[in-house]
FIMI-539230 format. One line per field, with one value per residue: residue number from 1; residue in one letter; x, y, z of N, C-alpha, C in turn. Coordinates in nm, 2 decimals. Layout:
// residues N
i <- c(NUM:...)
aa <- c(A:...)
n.c1 <- c(X:...)
n.c2 <- c(Y:...)
n.c3 <- c(Z:...)
ca.c1 <- c(X:...)
ca.c2 <- c(Y:...)
ca.c3 <- c(Z:...)
c.c1 <- c(X:...)
c.c2 <- c(Y:...)
c.c3 <- c(Z:...)
// end
This chain:
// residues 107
i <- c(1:2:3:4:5:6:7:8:9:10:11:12:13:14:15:16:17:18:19:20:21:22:23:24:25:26:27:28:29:30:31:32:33:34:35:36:37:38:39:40:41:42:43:44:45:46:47:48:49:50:51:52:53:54:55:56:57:58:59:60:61:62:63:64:65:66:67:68:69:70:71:72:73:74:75:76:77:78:79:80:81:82:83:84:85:86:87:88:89:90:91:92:93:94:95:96:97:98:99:100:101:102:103:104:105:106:107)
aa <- c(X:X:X:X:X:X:X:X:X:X:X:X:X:X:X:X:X:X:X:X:X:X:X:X:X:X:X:X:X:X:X:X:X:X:X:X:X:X:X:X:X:X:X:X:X:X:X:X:X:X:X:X:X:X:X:X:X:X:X:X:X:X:X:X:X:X:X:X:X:X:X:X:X:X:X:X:X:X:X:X:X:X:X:X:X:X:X:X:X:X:X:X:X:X:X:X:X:X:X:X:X:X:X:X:X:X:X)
n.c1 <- c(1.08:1.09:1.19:1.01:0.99:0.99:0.73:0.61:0.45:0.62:0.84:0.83:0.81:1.06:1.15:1.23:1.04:1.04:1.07:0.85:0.67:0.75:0.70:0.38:0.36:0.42:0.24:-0.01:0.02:0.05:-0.19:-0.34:-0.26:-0.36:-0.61:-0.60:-0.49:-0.36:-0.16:0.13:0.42:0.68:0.96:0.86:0.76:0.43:0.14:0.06:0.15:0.32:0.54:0.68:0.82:0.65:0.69:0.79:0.51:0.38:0.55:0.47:0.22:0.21:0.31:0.18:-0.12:-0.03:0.05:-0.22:-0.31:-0.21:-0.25:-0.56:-0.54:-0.41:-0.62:-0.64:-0.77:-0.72:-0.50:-0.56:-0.77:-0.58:-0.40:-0.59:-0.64:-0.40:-0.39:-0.60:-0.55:-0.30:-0.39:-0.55:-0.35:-0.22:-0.43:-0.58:-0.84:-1.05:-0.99:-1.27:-1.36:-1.59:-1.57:-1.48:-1.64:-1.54:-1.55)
n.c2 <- c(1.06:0.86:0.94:1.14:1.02:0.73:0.72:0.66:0.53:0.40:0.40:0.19:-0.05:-0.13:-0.17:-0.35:-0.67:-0.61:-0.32:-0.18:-0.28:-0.15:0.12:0.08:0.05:0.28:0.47:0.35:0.42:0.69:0.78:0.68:0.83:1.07:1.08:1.20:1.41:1.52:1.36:1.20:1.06:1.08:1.16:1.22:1.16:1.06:1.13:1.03:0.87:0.62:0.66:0.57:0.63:0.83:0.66:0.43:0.37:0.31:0.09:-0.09:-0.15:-0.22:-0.46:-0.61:-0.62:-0.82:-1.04:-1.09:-1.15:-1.41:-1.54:-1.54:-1.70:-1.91:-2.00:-2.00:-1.86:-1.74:-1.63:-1.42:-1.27:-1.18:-0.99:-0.82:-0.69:-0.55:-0.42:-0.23:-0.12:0.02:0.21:0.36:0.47:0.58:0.77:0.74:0.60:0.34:0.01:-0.23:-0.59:-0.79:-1.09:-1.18:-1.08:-0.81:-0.49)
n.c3 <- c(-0.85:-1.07:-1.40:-1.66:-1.89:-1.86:-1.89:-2.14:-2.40:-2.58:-2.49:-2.27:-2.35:-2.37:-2.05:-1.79:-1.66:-1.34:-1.31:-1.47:-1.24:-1.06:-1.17:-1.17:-0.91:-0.81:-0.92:-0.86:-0.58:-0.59:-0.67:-0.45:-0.33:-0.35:-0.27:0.00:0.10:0.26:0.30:0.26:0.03:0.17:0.41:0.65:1.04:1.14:1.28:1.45:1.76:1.66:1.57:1.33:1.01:0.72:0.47:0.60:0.70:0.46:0.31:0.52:0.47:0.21:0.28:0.46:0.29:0.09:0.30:0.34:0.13:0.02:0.27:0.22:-0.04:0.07:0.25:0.52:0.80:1.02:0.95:0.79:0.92:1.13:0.95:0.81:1.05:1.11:0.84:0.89:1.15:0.96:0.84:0.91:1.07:0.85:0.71:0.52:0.34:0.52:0.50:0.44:0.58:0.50:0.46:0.70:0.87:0.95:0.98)
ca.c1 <- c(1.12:1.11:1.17:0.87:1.00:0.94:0.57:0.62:0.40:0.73:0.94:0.77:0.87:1.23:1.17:1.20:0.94:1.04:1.08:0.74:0.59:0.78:0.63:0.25:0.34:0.45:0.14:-0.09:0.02:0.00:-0.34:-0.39:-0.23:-0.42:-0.74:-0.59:-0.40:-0.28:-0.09:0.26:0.53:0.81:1.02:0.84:0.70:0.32:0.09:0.02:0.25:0.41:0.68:0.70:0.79:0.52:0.72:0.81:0.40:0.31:0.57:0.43:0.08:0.24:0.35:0.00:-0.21:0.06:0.07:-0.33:-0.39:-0.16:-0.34:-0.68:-0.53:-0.43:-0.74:-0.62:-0.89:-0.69:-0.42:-0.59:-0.81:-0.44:-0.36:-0.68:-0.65:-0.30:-0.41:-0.73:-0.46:-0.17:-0.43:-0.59:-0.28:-0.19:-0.53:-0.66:-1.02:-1.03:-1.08:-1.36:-1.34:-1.70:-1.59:-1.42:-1.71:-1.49:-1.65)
ca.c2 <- c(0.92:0.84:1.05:1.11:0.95:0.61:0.66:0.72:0.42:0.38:0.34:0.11:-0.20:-0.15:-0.16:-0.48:-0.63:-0.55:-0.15:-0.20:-0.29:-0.04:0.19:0.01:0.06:0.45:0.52:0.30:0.49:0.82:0.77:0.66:0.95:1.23:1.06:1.25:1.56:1.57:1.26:1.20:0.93:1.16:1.06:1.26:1.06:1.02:1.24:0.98:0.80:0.49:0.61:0.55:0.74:0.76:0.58:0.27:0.29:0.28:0.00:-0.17:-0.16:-0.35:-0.58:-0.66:-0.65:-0.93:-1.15:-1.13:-1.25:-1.53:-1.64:-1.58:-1.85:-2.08:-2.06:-1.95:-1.75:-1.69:-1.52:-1.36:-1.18:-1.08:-0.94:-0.73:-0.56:-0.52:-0.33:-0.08:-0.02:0.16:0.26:0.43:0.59:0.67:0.89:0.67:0.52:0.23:-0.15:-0.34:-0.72:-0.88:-1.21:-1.20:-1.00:-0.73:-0.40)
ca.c3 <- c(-0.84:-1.17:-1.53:-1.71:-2.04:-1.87:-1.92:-2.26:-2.45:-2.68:-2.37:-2.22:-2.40:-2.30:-1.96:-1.75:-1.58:-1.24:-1.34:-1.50:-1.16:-0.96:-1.22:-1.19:-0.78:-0.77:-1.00:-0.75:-0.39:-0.60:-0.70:-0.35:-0.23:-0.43:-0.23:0.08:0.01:0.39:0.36:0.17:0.05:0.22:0.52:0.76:1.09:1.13:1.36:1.59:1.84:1.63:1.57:1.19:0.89:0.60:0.39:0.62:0.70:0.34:0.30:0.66:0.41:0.11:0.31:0.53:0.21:0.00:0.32:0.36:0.01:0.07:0.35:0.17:-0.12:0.22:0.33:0.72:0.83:1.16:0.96:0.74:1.07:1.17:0.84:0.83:1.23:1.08:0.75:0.90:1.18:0.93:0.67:1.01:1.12:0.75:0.71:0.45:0.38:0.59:0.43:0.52:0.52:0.50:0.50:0.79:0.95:1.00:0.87)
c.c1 <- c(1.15:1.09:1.02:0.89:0.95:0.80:0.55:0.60:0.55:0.85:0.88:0.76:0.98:1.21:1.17:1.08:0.92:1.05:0.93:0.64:0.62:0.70:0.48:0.25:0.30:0.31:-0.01:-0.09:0.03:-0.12:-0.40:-0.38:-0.29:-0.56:-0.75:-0.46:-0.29:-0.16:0.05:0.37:0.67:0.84:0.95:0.76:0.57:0.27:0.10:0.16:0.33:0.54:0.76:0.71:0.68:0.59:0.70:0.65:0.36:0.42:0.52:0.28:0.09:0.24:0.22:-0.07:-0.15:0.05:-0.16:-0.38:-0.33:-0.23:-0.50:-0.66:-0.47:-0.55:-0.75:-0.72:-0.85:-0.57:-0.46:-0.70:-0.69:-0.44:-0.44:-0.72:-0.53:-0.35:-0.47:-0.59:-0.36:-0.26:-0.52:-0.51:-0.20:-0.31:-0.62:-0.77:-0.95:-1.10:-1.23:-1.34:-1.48:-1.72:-1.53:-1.52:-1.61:-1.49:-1.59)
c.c2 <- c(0.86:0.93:1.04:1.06:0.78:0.59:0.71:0.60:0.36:0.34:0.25:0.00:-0.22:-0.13:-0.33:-0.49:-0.57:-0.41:-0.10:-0.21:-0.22:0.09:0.18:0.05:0.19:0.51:0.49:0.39:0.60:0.83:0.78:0.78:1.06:1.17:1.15:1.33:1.57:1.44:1.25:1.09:1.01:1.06:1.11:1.19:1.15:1.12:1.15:0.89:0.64:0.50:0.61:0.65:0.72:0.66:0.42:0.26:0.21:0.15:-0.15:-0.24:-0.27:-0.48:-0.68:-0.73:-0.81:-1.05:-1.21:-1.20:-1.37:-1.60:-1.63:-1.71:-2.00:-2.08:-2.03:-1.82:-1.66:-1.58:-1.41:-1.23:-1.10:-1.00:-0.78:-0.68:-0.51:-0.38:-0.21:-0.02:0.15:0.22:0.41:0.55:0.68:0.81:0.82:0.61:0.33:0.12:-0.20:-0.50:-0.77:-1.01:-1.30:-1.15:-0.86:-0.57:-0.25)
c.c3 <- c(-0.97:-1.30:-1.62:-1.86:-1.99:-1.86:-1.99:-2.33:-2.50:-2.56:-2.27:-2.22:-2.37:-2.18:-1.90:-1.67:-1.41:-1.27:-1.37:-1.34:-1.07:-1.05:-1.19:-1.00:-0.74:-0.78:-0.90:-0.65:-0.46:-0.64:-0.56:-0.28:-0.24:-0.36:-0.11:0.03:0.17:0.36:0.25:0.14:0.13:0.31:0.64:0.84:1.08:1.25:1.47:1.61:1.78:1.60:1.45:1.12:0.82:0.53:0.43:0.68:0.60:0.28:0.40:0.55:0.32:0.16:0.37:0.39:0.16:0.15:0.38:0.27:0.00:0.19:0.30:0.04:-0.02:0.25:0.46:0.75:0.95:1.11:0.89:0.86:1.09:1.06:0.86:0.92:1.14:0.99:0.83:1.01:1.12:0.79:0.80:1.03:1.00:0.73:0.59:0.46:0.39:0.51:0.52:0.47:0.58:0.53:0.58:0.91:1.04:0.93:0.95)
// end
Protein backbone atom coordinates (compact mmCIF):
# COMPACT_ATOMS: atom_id res chain seq x y z
CA UNK A 1 0.00 0.00 0.00
CA UNK A 2 2.51 2.24 0.67
CA UNK A 3 6.62 2.38 -0.02
CA UNK A 4 8.66 1.89 2.89
CA UNK A 5 10.69 5.16 2.40
CA UNK A 6 7.57 7.07 3.68
CA UNK A 7 8.41 5.77 7.19
CA UNK A 8 11.61 7.08 6.95
CA UNK A 9 11.88 9.79 10.01
CA UNK A 10 13.56 12.16 7.24
CA UNK A 11 10.61 11.66 4.95
CA UNK A 12 8.24 12.39 7.05
CA UNK A 13 8.26 16.10 7.08
CA UNK A 14 7.49 16.24 3.41
CA UNK A 15 4.51 14.52 3.67
CA UNK A 16 1.09 16.24 4.02
CA UNK A 17 -1.07 15.94 6.74
CA UNK A 18 -3.66 13.87 5.19
CA UNK A 19 -0.77 11.18 3.78
CA UNK A 20 0.44 11.40 7.36
CA UNK A 21 -2.93 10.06 8.68
CA UNK A 22 -3.44 7.58 6.01
CA UNK A 23 -0.06 6.47 7.10
CA UNK A 24 -1.08 6.75 11.20
CA UNK A 25 -4.46 4.66 9.75
CA UNK A 26 -2.57 1.68 7.61
CA UNK A 27 -0.14 1.31 10.61
CA UNK A 28 -3.30 1.28 13.13
CA UNK A 29 -5.59 -1.69 11.21
CA UNK A 30 -2.13 -3.52 10.77
CA UNK A 31 -1.39 -3.59 14.27
CA UNK A 32 -4.92 -4.52 14.64
CA UNK A 33 -4.62 -6.96 12.19
CA UNK A 34 -1.42 -8.91 13.45
CA UNK A 35 -3.93 -9.42 16.74
CA UNK A 36 -5.76 -12.01 14.52
CA UNK A 37 -3.61 -13.71 11.94
CA UNK A 38 -6.97 -15.23 10.38
CA UNK A 39 -8.28 -11.97 9.40
CA UNK A 40 -7.07 -9.54 6.41
CA UNK A 41 -7.45 -6.04 4.66
CA UNK A 42 -7.89 -7.92 1.22
CA UNK A 43 -11.08 -7.89 -0.87
CA UNK A 44 -12.19 -11.22 0.02
CA UNK A 45 -15.93 -11.58 1.59
CA UNK A 46 -16.32 -12.52 5.27
CA UNK A 47 -17.17 -16.08 6.67
CA UNK A 48 -20.39 -15.23 7.70
CA UNK A 49 -23.57 -14.28 5.70
CA UNK A 50 -23.30 -10.22 5.32
CA UNK A 51 -22.36 -10.20 2.39
CA UNK A 52 -19.28 -7.80 2.78
CA UNK A 53 -15.80 -7.69 1.77
CA UNK A 54 -13.04 -7.25 4.58
CA UNK A 55 -12.21 -4.19 3.38
CA UNK A 56 -15.76 -2.44 3.16
CA UNK A 57 -16.22 -4.19 6.95
CA UNK A 58 -13.08 -2.60 8.20
CA UNK A 59 -14.16 0.66 6.50
CA UNK A 60 -18.15 -0.09 7.95
CA UNK A 61 -15.74 -0.01 11.48
CA UNK A 62 -14.12 3.45 10.85
CA UNK A 63 -17.05 4.79 10.17
CA UNK A 64 -19.18 3.35 13.50
CA UNK A 65 -16.31 4.17 15.85
CA UNK A 66 -15.93 8.37 14.17
CA UNK A 67 -19.83 8.65 14.35
CA UNK A 68 -19.96 7.14 18.10
CA UNK A 69 -17.45 9.62 19.34
CA UNK A 70 -19.44 12.31 17.81
CA UNK A 71 -22.32 11.40 19.54
CA UNK A 72 -20.26 10.76 22.88
CA UNK A 73 -19.19 14.85 22.43
CA UNK A 74 -23.31 15.45 21.73
CA UNK A 75 -24.01 13.82 24.57
CA UNK A 76 -26.92 11.41 22.65
CA UNK A 77 -26.86 8.40 24.61
CA UNK A 78 -29.44 6.96 22.17
CA UNK A 79 -27.03 7.24 19.29
CA UNK A 80 -24.26 6.45 20.72
CA UNK A 81 -26.12 2.79 21.99
CA UNK A 82 -26.67 2.50 18.11
CA UNK A 83 -23.19 3.15 17.33
CA UNK A 84 -21.88 0.61 19.86
CA UNK A 85 -24.57 -2.66 18.69
CA UNK A 86 -23.24 -1.28 15.36
CA UNK A 87 -19.36 -1.54 16.24
CA UNK A 88 -19.35 -5.29 18.54
CA UNK A 89 -21.57 -6.32 15.52
CA UNK A 90 -18.58 -5.83 12.48
CA UNK A 91 -15.78 -6.12 15.00
CA UNK A 92 -17.84 -9.71 15.67
CA UNK A 93 -18.13 -10.59 12.14
CA UNK A 94 -14.56 -9.21 11.53
CA UNK A 95 -13.02 -11.87 14.23
CA UNK A 96 -11.80 -9.17 16.33
CA UNK A 97 -11.79 -8.58 20.22
CA UNK A 98 -14.97 -7.24 20.90
CA UNK A 99 -15.45 -3.44 22.54
CA UNK A 100 -17.07 -3.15 25.62
CA UNK A 101 -18.92 0.12 26.52
CA UNK A 102 -19.39 0.52 30.35
CA UNK A 103 -21.04 3.50 30.17
CA UNK A 104 -23.60 2.54 28.25
CA UNK A 105 -23.90 -0.70 30.32
CA UNK A 106 -23.14 -2.56 27.40
CA UNK A 107 -20.29 -5.19 28.21
Amino acid sequence: MFSCNYFLPSDRTKLTLASKYRIALYLAMTAIMSLNPGASLGTETLESTNGFSTGQSWGALRKAWKGYRIAKVQADSARMTEYATKIRKIQGELGITISTFPNLGIA
